[in-house]
ZAMI-65277 format. One record per residue (C-alpha): residue number from 1; x, z negated, y negated. Coordinates in Angstrom, 2 decimals. Layout:
N
<semi><k>NUM</k><east>X</east><up>Z</up><north>Y</north></semi>
...
REM end
This chain:
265
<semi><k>1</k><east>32.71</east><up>-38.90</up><north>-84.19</north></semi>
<semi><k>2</k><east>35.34</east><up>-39.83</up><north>-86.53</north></semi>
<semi><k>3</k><east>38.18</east><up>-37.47</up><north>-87.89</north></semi>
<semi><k>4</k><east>41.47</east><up>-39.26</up><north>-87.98</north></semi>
<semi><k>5</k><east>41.98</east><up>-38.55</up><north>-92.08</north></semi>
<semi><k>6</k><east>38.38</east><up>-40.98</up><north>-92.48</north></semi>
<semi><k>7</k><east>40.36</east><up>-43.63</up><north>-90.33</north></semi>
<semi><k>8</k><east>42.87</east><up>-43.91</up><north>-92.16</north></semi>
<semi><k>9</k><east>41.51</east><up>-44.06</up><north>-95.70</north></semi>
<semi><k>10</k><east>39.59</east><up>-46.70</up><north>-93.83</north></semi>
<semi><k>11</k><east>41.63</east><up>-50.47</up><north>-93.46</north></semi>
<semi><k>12</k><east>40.51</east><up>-52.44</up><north>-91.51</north></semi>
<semi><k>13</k><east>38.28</east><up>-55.60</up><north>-92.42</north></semi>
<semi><k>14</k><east>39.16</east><up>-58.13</up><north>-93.46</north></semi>
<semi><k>15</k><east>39.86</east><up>-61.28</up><north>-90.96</north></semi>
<semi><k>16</k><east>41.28</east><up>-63.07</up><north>-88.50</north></semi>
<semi><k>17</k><east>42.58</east><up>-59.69</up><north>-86.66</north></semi>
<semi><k>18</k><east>43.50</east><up>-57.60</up><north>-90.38</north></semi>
<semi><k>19</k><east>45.15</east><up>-61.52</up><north>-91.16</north></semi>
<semi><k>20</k><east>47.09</east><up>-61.40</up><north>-87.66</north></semi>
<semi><k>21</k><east>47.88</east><up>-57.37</up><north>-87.31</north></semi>
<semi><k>22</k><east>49.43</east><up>-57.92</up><north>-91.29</north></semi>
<semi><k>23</k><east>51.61</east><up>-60.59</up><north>-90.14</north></semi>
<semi><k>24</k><east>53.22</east><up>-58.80</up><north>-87.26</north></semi>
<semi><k>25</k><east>53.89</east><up>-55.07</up><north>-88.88</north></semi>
<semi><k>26</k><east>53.26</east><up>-55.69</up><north>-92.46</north></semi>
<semi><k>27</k><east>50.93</east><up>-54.26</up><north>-95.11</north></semi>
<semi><k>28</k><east>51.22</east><up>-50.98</up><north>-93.41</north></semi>
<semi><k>29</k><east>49.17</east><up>-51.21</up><north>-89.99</north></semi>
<semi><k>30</k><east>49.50</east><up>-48.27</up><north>-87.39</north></semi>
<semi><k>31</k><east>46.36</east><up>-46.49</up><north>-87.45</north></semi>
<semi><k>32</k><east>45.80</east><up>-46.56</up><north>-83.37</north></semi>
<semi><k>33</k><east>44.26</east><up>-49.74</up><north>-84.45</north></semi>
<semi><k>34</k><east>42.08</east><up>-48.21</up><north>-87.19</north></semi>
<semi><k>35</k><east>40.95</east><up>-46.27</up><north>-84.54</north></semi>
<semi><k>36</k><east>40.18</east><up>-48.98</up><north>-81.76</north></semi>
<semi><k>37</k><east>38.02</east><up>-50.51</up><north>-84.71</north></semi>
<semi><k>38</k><east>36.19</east><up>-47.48</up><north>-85.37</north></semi>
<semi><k>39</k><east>35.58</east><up>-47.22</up><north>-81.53</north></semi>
<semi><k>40</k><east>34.79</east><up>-51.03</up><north>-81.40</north></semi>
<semi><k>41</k><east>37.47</east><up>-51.56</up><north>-78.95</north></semi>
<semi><k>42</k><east>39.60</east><up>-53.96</up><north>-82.06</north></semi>
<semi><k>43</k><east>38.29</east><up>-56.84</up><north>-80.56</north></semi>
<semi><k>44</k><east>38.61</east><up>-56.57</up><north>-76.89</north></semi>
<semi><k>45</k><east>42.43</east><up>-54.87</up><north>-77.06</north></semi>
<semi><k>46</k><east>44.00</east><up>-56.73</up><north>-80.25</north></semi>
<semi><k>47</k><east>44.16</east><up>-60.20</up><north>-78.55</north></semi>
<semi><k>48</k><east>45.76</east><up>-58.43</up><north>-75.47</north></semi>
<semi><k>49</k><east>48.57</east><up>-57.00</up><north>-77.53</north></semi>
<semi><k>50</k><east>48.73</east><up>-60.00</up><north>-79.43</north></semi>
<semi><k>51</k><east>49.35</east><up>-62.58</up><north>-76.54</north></semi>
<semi><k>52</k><east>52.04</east><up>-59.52</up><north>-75.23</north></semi>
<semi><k>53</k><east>54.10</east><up>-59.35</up><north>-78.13</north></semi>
<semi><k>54</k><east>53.50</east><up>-63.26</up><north>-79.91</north></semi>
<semi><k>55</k><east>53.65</east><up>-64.97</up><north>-76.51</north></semi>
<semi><k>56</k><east>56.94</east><up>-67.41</up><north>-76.64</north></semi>
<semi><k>57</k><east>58.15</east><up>-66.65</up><north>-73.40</north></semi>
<semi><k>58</k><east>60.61</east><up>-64.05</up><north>-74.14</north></semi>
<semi><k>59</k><east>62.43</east><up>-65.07</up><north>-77.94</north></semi>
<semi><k>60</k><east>63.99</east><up>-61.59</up><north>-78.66</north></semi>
<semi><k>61</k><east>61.74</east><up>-59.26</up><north>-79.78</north></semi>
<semi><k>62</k><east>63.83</east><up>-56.44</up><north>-78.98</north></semi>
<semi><k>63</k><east>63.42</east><up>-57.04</up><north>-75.28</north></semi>
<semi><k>64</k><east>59.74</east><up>-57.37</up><north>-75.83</north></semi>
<semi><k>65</k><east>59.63</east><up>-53.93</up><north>-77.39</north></semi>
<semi><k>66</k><east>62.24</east><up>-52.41</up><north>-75.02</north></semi>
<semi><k>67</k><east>60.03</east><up>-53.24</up><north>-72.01</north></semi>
<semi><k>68</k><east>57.36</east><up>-51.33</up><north>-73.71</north></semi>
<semi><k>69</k><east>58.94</east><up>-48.48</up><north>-74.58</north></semi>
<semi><k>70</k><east>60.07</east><up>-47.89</up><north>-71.16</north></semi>
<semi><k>71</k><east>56.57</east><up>-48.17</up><north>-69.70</north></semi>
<semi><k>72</k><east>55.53</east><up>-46.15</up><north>-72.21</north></semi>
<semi><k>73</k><east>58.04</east><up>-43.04</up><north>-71.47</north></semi>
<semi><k>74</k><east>56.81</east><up>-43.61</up><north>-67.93</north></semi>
<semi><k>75</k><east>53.41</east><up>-43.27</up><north>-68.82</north></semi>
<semi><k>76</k><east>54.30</east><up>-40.26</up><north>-70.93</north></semi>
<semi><k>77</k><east>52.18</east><up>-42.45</up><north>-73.91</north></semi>
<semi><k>78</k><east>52.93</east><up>-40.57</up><north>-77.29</north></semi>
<semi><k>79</k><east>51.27</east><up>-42.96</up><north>-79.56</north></semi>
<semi><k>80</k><east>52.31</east><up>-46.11</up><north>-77.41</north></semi>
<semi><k>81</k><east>55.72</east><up>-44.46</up><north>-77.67</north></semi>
<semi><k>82</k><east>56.21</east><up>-43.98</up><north>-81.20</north></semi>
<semi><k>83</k><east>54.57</east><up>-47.05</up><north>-82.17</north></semi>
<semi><k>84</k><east>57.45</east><up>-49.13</up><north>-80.63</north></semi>
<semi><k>85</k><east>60.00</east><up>-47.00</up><north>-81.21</north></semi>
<semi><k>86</k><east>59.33</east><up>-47.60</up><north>-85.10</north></semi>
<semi><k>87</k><east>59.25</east><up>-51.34</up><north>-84.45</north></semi>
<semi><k>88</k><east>62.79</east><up>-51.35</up><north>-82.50</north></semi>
<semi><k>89</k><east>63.77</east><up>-49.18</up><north>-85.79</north></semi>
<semi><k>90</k><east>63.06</east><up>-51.69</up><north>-88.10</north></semi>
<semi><k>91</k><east>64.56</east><up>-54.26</up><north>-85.88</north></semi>
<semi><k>92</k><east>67.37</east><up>-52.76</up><north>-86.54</north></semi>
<semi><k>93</k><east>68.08</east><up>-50.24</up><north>-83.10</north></semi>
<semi><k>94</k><east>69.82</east><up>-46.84</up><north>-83.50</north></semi>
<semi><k>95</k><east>67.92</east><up>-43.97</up><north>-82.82</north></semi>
<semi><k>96</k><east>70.76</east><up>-43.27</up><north>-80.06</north></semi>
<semi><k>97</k><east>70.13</east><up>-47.02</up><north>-79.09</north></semi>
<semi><k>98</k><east>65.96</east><up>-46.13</up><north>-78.67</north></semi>
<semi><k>99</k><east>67.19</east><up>-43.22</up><north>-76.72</north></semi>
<semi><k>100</k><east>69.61</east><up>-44.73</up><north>-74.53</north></semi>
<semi><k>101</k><east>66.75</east><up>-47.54</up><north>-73.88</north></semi>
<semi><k>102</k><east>63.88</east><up>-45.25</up><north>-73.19</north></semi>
<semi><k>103</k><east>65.75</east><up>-42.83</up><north>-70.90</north></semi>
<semi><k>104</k><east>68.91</east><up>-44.78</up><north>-69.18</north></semi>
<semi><k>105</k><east>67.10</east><up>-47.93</up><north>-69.39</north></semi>
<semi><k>106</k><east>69.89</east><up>-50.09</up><north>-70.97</north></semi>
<semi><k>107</k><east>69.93</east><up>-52.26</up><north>-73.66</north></semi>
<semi><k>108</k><east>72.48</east><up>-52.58</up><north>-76.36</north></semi>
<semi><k>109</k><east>75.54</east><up>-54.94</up><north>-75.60</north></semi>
<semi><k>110</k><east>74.37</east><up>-56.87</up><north>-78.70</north></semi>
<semi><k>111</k><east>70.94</east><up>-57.49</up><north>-77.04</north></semi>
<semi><k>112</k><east>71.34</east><up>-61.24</up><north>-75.78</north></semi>
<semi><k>113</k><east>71.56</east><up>-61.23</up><north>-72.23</north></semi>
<semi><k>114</k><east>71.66</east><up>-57.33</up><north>-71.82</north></semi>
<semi><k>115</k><east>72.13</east><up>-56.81</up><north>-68.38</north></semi>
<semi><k>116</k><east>69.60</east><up>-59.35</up><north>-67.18</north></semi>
<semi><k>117</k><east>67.07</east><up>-57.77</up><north>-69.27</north></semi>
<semi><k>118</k><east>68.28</east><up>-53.87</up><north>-68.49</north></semi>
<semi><k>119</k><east>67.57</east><up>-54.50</up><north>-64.98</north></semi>
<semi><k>120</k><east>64.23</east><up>-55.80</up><north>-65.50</north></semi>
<semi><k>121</k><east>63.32</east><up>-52.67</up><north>-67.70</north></semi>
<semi><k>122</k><east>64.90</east><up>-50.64</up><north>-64.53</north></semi>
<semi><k>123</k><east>62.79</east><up>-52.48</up><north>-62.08</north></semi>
<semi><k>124</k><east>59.71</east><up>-52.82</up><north>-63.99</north></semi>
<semi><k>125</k><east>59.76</east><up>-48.51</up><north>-64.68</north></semi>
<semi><k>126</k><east>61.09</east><up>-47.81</up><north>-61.52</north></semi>
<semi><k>127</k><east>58.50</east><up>-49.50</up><north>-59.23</north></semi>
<semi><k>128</k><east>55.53</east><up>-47.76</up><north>-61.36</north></semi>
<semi><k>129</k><east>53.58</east><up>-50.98</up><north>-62.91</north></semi>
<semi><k>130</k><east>51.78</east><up>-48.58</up><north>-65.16</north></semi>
<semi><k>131</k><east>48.28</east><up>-47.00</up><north>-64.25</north></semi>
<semi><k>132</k><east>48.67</east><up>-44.22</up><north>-61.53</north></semi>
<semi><k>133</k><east>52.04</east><up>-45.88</up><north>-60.40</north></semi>
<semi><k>134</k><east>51.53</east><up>-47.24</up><north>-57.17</north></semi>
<semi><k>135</k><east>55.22</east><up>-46.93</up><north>-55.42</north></semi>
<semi><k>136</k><east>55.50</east><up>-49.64</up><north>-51.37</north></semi>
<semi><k>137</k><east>58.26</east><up>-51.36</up><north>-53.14</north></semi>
<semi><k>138</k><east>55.92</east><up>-52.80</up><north>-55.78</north></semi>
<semi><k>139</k><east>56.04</east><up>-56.20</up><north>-53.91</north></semi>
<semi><k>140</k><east>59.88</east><up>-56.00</up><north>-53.20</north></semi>
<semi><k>141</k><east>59.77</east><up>-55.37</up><north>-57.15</north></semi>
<semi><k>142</k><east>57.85</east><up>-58.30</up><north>-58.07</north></semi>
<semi><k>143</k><east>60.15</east><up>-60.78</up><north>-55.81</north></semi>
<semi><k>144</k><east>63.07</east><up>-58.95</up><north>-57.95</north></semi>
<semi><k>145</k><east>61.60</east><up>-59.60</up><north>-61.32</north></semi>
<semi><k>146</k><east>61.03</east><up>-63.38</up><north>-60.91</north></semi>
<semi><k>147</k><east>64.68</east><up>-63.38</up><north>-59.23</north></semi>
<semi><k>148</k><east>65.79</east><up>-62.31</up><north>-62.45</north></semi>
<semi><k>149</k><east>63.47</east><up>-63.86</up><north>-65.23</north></semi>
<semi><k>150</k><east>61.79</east><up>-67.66</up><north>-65.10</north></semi>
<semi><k>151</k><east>57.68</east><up>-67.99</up><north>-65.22</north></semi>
<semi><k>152</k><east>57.65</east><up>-67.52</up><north>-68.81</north></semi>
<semi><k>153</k><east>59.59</east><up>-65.03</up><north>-68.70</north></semi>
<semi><k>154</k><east>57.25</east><up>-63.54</up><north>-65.94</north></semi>
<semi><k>155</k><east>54.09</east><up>-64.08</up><north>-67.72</north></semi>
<semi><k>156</k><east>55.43</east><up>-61.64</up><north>-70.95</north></semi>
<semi><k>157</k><east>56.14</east><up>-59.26</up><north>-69.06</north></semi>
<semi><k>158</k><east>53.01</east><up>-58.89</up><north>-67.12</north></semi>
<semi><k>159</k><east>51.28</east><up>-59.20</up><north>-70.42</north></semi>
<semi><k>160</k><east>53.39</east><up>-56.42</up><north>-71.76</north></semi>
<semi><k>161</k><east>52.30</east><up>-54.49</up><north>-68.76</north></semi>
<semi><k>162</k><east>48.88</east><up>-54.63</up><north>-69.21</north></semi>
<semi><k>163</k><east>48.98</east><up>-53.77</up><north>-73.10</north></semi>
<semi><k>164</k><east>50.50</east><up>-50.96</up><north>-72.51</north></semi>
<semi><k>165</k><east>47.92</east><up>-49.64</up><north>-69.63</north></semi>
<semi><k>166</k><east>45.46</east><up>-50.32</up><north>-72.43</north></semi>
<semi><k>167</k><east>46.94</east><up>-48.23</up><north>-74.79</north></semi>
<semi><k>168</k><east>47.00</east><up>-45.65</up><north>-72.25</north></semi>
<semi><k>169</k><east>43.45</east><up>-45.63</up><north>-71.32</north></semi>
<semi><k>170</k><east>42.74</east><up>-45.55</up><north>-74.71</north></semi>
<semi><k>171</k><east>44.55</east><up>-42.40</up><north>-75.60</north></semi>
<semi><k>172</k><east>43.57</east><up>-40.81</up><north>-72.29</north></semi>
<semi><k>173</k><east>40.03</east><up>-41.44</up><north>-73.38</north></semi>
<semi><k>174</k><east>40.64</east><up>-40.23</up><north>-77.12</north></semi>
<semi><k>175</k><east>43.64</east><up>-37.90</up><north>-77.05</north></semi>
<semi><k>176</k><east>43.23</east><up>-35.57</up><north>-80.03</north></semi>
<semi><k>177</k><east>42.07</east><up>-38.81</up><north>-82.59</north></semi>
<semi><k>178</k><east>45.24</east><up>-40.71</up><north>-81.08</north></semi>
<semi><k>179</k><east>47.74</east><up>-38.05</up><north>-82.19</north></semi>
<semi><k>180</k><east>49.16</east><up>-40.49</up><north>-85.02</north></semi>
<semi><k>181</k><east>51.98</east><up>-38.38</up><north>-87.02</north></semi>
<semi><k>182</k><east>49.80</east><up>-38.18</up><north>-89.84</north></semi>
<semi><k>183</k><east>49.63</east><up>-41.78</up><north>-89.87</north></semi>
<semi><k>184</k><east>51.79</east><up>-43.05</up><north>-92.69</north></semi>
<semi><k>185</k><east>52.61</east><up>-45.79</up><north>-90.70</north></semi>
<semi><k>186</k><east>54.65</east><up>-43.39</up><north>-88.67</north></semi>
<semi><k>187</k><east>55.57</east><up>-40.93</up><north>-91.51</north></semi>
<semi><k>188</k><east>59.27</east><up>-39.52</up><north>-91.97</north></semi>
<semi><k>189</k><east>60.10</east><up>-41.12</up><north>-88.53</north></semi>
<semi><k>190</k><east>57.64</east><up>-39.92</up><north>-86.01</north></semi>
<semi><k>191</k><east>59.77</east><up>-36.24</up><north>-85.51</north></semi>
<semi><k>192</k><east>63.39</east><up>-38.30</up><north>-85.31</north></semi>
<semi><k>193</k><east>61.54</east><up>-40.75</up><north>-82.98</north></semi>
<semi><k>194</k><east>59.58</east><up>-38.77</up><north>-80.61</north></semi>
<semi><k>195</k><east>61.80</east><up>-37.49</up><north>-78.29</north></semi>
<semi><k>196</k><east>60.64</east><up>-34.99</up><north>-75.32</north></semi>
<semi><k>197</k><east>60.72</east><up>-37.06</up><north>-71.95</north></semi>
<semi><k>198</k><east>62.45</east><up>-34.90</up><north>-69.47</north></semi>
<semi><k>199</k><east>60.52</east><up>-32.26</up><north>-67.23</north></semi>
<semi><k>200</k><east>62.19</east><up>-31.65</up><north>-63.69</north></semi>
<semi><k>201</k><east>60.16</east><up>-29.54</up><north>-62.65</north></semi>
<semi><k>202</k><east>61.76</east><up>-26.22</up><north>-61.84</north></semi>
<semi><k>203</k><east>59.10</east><up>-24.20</up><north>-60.27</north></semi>
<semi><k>204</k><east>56.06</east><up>-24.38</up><north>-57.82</north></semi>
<semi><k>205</k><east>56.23</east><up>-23.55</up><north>-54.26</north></semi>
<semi><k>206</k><east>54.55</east><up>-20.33</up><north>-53.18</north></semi>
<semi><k>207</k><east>53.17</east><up>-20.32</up><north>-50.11</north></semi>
<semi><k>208</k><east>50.90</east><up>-18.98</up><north>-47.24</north></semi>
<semi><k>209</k><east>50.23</east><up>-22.43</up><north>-45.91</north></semi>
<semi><k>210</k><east>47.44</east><up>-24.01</up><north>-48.12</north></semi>
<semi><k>211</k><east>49.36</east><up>-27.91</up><north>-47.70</north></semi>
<semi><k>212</k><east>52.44</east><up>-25.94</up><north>-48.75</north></semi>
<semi><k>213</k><east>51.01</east><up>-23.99</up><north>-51.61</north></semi>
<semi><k>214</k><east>51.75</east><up>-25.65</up><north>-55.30</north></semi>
<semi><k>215</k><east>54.52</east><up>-28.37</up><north>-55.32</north></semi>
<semi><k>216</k><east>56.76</east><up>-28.72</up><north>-57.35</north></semi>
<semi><k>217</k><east>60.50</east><up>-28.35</up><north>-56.78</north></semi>
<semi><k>218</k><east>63.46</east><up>-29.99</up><north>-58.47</north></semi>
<semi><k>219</k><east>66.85</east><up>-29.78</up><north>-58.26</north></semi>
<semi><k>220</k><east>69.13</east><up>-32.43</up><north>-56.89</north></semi>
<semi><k>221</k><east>72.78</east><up>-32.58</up><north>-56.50</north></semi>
<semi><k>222</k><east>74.00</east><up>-32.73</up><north>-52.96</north></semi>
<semi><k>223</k><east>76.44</east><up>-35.05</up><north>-53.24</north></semi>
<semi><k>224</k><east>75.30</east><up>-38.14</up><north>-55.81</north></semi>
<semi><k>225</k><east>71.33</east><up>-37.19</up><north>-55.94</north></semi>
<semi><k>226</k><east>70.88</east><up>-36.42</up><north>-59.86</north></semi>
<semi><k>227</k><east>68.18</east><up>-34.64</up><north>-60.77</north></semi>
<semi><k>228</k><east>68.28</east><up>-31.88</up><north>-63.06</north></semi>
<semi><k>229</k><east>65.98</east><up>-31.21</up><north>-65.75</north></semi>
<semi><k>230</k><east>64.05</east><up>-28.06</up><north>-66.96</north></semi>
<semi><k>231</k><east>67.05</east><up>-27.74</up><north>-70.29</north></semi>
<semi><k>232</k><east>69.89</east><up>-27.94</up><north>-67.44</north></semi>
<semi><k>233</k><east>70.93</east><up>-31.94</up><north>-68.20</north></semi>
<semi><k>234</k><east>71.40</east><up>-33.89</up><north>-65.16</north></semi>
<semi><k>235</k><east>69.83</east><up>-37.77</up><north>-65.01</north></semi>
<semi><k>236</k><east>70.62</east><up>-40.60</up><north>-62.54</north></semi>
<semi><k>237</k><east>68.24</east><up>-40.56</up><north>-59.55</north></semi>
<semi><k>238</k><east>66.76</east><up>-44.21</up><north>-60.52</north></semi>
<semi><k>239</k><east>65.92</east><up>-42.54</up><north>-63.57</north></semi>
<semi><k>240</k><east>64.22</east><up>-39.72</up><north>-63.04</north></semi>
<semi><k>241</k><east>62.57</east><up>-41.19</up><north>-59.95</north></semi>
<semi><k>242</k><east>59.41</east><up>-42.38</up><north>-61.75</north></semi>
<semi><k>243</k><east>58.50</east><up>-38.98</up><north>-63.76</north></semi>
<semi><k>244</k><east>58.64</east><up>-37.56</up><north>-60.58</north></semi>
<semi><k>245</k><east>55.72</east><up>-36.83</up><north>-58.04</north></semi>
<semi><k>246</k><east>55.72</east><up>-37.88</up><north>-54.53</north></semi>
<semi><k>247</k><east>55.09</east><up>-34.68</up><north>-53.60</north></semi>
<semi><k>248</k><east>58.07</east><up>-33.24</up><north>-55.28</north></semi>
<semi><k>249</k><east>59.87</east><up>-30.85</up><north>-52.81</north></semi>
<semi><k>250</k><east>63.86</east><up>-30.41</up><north>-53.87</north></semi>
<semi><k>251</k><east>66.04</east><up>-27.65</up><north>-54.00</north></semi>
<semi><k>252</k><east>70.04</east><up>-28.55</up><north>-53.67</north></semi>
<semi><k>253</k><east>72.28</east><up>-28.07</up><north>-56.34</north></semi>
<semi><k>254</k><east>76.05</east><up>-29.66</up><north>-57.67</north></semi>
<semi><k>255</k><east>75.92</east><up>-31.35</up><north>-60.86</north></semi>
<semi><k>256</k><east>78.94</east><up>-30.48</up><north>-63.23</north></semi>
<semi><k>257</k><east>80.83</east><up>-33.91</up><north>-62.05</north></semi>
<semi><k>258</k><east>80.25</east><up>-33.57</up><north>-58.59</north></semi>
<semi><k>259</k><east>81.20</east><up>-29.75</up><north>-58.87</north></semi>
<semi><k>260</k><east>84.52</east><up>-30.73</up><north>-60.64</north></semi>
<semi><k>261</k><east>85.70</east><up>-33.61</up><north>-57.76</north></semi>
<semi><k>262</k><east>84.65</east><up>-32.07</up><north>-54.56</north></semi>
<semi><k>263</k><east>84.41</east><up>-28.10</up><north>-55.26</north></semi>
<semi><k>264</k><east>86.77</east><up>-27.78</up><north>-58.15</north></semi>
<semi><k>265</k><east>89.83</east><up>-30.26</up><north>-57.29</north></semi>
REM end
């Protein structure tokens, strides 16, 4: 068993990975991969990360790293979270812009191409790629993406897709090493980064019928379907769609727009 301080006083050895992971973050590597070394998982994981994020496919890193974050808000991925969140920091993204990205699902105006590539973030979260996503439309979603992207284009994002349900099984294997804010790779930034991902949720159903008994109930509004979140904020359906279980029941509500046009005019 390692403790995560002995990690990270640890680098990594030197070669053709330390040579690699220096060139594409720096002399300051995230200590997730400290850890996969430790667990002797560097090896088998690095090259699939590597081939995600070097593959020529897709030229603008920021869409590379946008696509991630998005699966990894999905996935509810702290460390796969943070990690790209820093990157589309020091690429030069607003935390408001990381926000707007991870949650609404839109890239910046500035972003070549923007709305091509917001609507394959919104159809690669939406349709549940990620491990314990498996949504009917998933082929309708795949005809989509290549609609919107060529085969190059294709192949990075499927490549970002499975790096990111690596990282996951990785932290769902090692939880409490992979809690990375004392990683100075992430210090000063991880508490503006990390942002809560919204819990809709309301409340459980009580009930005398055993099927019945336990779901979960959120609120939507009756007239455009947002959902409503456990602080009170309101969120498009198509974004709150995939942090929400299938078994979700729903109790009716009027968001503050709605309220104002048809109840308050």
């Amino acid at each position: 068993m390692f403790s995560m301080s002995e990690v990270l006083d640890k680098p990594i050895a030197d070669g053709t990975i330390h040579y690699e992971l220096k060139n594409f973050f720096g002399e300051q590597i995230p200590g997730v991969f400290s850890l996969l070394e430790a667990k002797g998982m560097l090896d088998s994981f690095w090259p699939l990360f590597r081939d995600s994020f070097l593959d020529p496919g897709i030229n603008d890193e920021v869409v590379k790293q946008g696509i991630a974050i998005s699966l990894a808000v999905q996935s509810r991925n702290k460390t796969c979270f943070l990690l790209h969140a820093f990157v589309l920091k020091r690429l030069g993204l607003s935390l408001e812009e990381i926000q707007t990205l991870a949650l609404s699902l839109s890239f910046p105006s500035r972003v070549p191409e923007a709305e091509k590539w917001s609507r394959v973030v919104q159809w690669t979260f939406l349709n549940g790629f990620t491990i314990g996503k498996i949504w009917d439309e998933a082929g309708q979603a795949g005809s989509t993406l290549l609609s919107l992207v060529t085969p190059d284009e294709n192949r990075v994002v499927l490549r970002i897709i499975m790096a990111v349900e690596a990282m996951l099984q990785f932290t769902i294997h090692f939880p409490d090493e992979a809690v990375l804010e004392k990683d100075p790779f992430f210090r000063d930034s991880s508490e503006k980064l990390l942002f809560p991902v919204p819990d809709f949720v309301k409340y459980f159903t009580q009930n005398t019928d055993p099927s019945m008994k336990g779901l979960p109930v959120s609120t939507i509004c009756m007239y455009c379907k947002s959902i409503q979140d456990k602080q009170g904020d309101w969120h498009a359906l198509e974004s709150a769609l995939p942090n929400l279980s299938h078994e979700t029941r729903f109790s009716h509500g009027i968001c503050p727009v709605c309220y104002e046009k048809h109840i308050n005019a």
